[in-house]
N, C-alpha and C positions, 0 to 999 in steps of 0.2 A: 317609382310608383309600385306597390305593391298588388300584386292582379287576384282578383277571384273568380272563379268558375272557370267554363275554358278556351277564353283567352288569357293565357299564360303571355311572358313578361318576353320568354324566345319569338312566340309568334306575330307578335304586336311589331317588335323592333324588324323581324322578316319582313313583313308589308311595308314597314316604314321603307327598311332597304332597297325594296322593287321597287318602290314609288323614286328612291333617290334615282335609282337605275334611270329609268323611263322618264323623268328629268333630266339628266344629264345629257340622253341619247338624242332628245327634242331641243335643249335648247344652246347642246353646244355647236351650232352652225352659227350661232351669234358671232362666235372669237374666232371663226373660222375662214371669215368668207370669202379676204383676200387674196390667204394661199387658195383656196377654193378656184377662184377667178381666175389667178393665173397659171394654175395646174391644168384646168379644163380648157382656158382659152376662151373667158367667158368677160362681160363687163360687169364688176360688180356692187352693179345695181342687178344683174340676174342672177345674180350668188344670193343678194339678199330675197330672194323670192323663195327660197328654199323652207325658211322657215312658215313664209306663206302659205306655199303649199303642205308643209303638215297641218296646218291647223284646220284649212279647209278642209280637208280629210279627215281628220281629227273629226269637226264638228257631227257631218251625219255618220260615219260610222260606230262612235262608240257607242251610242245609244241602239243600234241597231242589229250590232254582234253582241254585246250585255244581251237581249232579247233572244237573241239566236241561240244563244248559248245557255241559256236559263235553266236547260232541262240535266245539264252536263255539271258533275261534282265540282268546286271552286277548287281544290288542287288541282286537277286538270285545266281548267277556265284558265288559272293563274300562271300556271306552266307555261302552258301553249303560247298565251301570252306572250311571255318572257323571249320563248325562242323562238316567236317570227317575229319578236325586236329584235334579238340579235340576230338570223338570218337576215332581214331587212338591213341593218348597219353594216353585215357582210357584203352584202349585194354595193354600196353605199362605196365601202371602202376601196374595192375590185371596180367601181365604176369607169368606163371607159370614154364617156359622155358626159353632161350634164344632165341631158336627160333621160340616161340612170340611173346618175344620183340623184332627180328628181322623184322618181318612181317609187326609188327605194322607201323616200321620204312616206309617200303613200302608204308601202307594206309596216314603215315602222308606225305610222299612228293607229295605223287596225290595231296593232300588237297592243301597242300603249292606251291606246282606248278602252281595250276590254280590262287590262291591268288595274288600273290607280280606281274607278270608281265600284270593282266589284272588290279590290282589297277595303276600302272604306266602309262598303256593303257587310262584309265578312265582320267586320271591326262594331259595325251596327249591331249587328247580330249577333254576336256573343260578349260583347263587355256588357259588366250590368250596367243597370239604366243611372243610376247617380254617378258614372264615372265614363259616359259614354261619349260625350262631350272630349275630354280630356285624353279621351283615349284616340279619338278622331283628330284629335289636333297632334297628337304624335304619328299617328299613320300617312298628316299632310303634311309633316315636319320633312319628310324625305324629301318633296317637291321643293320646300322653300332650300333645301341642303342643297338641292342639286343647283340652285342658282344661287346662293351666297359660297357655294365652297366648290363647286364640281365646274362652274363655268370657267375660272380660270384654268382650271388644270386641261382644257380642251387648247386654246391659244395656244399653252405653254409647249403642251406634245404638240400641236401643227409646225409651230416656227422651229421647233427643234430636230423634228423626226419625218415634220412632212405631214399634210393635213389628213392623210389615208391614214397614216399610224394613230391620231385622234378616235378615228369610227372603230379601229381595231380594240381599243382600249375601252369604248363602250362594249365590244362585243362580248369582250373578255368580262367584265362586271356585269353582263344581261344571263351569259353561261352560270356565273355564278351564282347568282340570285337566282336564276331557273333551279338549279338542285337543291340551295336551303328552302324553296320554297317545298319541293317535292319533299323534303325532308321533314318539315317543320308539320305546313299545315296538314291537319288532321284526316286521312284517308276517307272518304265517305263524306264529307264535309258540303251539304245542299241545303238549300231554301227553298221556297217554296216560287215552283217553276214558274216562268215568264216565257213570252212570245210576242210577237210581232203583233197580234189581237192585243195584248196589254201595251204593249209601245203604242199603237195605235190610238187607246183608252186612254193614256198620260199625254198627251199632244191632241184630243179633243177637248180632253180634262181645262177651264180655263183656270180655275182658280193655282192647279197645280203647278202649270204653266205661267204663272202671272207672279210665281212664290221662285220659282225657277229664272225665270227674268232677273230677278235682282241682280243675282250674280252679271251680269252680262252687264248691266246698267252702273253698277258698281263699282268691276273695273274699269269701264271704260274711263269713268271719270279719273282713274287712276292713271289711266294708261296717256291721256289727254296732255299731262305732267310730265310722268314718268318719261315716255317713249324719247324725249325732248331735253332731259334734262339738261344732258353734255354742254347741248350749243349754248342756250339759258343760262348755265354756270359760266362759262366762259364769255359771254356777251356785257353780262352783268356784274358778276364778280371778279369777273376777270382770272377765273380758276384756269391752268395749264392741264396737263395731263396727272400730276400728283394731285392738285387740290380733286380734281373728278372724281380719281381714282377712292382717293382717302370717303368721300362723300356719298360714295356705290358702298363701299365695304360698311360705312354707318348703316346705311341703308339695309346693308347685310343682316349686321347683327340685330335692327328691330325686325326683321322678317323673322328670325329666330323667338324673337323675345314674342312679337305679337304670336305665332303660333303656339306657343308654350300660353300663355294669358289669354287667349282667349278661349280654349276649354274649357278654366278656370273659371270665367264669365258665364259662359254659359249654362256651366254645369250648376252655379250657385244663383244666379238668377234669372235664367230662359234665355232660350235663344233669340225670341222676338223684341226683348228687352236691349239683352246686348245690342242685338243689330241694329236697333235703334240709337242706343247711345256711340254706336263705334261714328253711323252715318253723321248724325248732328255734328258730330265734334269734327270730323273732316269738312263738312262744311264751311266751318270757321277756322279750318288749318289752311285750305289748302290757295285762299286769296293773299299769302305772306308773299309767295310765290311769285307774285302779280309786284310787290315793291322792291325788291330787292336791289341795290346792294344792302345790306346788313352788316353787321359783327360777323367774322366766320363761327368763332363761336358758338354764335347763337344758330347760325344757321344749321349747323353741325345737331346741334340741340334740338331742333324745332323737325329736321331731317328725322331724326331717331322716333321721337314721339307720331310723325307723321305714319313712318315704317311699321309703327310697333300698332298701332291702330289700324292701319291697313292688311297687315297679315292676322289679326288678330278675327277676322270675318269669316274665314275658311269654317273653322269646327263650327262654329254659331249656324252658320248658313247651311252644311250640311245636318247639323242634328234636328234643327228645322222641318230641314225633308224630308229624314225620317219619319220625324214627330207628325207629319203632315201624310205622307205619303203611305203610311203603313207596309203592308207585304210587296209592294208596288216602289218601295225605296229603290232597289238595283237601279232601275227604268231611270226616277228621279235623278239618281246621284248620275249616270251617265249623264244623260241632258244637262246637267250641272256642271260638268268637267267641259262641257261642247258650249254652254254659254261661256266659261270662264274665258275660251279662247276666240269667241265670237266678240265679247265685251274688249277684247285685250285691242285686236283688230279695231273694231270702232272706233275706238278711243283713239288710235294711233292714226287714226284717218280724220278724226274732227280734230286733232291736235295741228295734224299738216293743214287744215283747212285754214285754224286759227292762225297760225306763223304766213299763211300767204296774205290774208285778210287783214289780220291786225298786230300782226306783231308776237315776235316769243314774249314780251313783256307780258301779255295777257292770256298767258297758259293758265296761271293760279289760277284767277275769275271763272273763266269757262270750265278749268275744271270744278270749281264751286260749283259753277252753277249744273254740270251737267251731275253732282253729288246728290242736287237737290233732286232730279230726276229721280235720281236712285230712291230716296229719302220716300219721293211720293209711290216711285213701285212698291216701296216696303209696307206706307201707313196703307195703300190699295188690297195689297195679297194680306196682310191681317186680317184686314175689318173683312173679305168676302170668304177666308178661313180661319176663325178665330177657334175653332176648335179641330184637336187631330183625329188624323182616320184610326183606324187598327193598328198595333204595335207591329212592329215588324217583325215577322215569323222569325222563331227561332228555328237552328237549325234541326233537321232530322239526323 
């Protein structure tokens, strides 16, 4: 992609890189959790809590350090960022407890909270507006990297090196992207400042809030599926650990291809269009799910097209808020990154509900149905904001 004005083509793929960073840092306790367990001395079902607790922390802090910080240059903001995630993954890796590496979890989602939705911010604000879309969906391509390509390389260092030498290896890529970013973005580089009084204003705001919900509502329907898929493949298809494995990596590469395409989408016909057609068409993907066994083939097939639609939501839903939220975007996109991991949770909690109730066979349906949800948040937040606020301040 050829860039104009100044977001240049070093800066764009910078942000991207932070964002892989702070992906990586967040979500490789996934691969991790059983050296985790038996290093601490822990059961692990209390290893898998780890991830829990960033998210909850996650959820009210990013929107509320985004505000704090609002008055302070975005190299700085982004910095700082950077390394109290890797101080935080230090703390993490040096832990002597679990519940210091629960803690740490804490310090690394301040970090990463104020990171991924003020580099998006930043990406809003200086690409032009016919390429902004597109340009936002490579600044969220880092995130979907850091779990189609950076999650295995966590396991791999734990069972090899020892699950410490894993958070080491985030530290060491949080450092780096700390100095390209110092490097990169622009000295003096601010928007138009935010506080706690405007966090305030965007969370009495309903319409804004109701346009922000989707995300939440959206994956959970994802997550409903998703969070499940392992047992369901195996139940059903009678998939081992390679057919999984093989069906995660598909899954991989449409999170790639959806974040590439759906810029694309939305940059050529709105983003309230797109999200309209990504939701529809999940609707009618995701009840296959519900019959299975199938062709692997096919399902292989249906896997991809499911992936490639479901990451495809990111740039569309952020330009949205933009388009919606005007000078008030930072505030937006934070809430946005705290819904994602609020929707992810939910989902993962009405999907156990579903498996004790009625069965893994009927994750597809409920995830349908719980799409439709989504579908009515979406047709809701248009009709009561059918048109957007003020553009988003460029920068000073």
């Amino acid at each position: 992609m050829v860039m104009d004005g100044p977001l240049t083509r070093q800066l764009l793929f910078t942000l991207a890189l932070a964002n892989f960073v702070v992906g990586m840092g967040a979500f490789v306790v996934i691969g991790i959790i059983e050296p985790v367990a038996s290093g601490l001395d822990v059961k692990p079902s209390t290893a898998g809590t780890l991830l829990t607790v960033y998210a909850l922390a996650y959820a009210p802090l990013s929107p509320i350090l985004v505000a704090l910080t609002g008055r302070l240059g975005r190299r700085a903001v982004l910095t700082g960022g950077l390394l109290v995630f890797a101080f935080a993954s230090l703390i993490g890796a040096l832990a002597a407890s679990f519940e210091m590496l629960a803690s740490s979890r804490i310090l690394a989602a301040a970090g990463a909270g104020v990171v991924t939705p003020v580099t998006s911010a930043v990406v809003a604000g200086l690409a032009p507006q016919e390429k902004r879309a597109r340009c936002l969906a490579i600044t969220f391509l880092g995130i979907t990297l850091s779990q189609a390509l950076g999650l295995p390389v966590g396991p791999w260092v734990a069972y090899t090196f020892g699950w410490r030498a894993a958070l080491v290896v985030v530290v060491a890529l949080a450092l780096c992207a700390a100095v390209l970013l110092w490097a990169v973005v622009p000295r003096g580089l601010s928007f138009q400042a935010t506080s706690l009084v405007d966090l305030k204003h965007v969370l009495r705001n309903g319409r804004m809030m109701l346009a922000i919900a989707f995300s939440a509502t959206f994956l959970a329907a994802i997550f409903v599926l998703y969070t499940y898929i392992a047992p369901l493949l195996s139940e059903t298809m009678g998939f081992d650990r390679t057919g999984i494995t093989t069906l995660l990596a598909v899954f991989g590469i449409g999170a790639v291809l959806g974040s590439v395409i759906g810029g694309e989408l939305a940059d050529r016909f709105g983003a309230g269009r797109t999200l309209l057609w990504l939701t529809a068409l999940q609707i009618a993907i995701l009840p296959v799910y519900s019959f299975l066994p199938i062709p692997a083939l096919l399902l292989f097939a249906w896997t991809l097209i499911l992936s490639t639609i479901c990451h495809s939501f990111g740039a569309a839903q952020q330009l949205r808020l933009v388009e919606l939220c005007g000078s008030q975007a930072p505030l937006a996109l934070a809430l946005n990154a705290s819904a994602i991991y609020i929707g992810s949770a939910l989902g993962s909690g009405v999907g156990a509900l579903t498996i004790s109730t009625l069965g893994l066979w009927a994750l597809g349906l409920v995830a349908s149905g719980m799409m439709v949800i989504a579908l009515a948040n979406l047709h809701a937040s248009r009709r009561f904001s059918p048109h957007p606020v003020e553009g988003l301040s460029r920068p000073s």
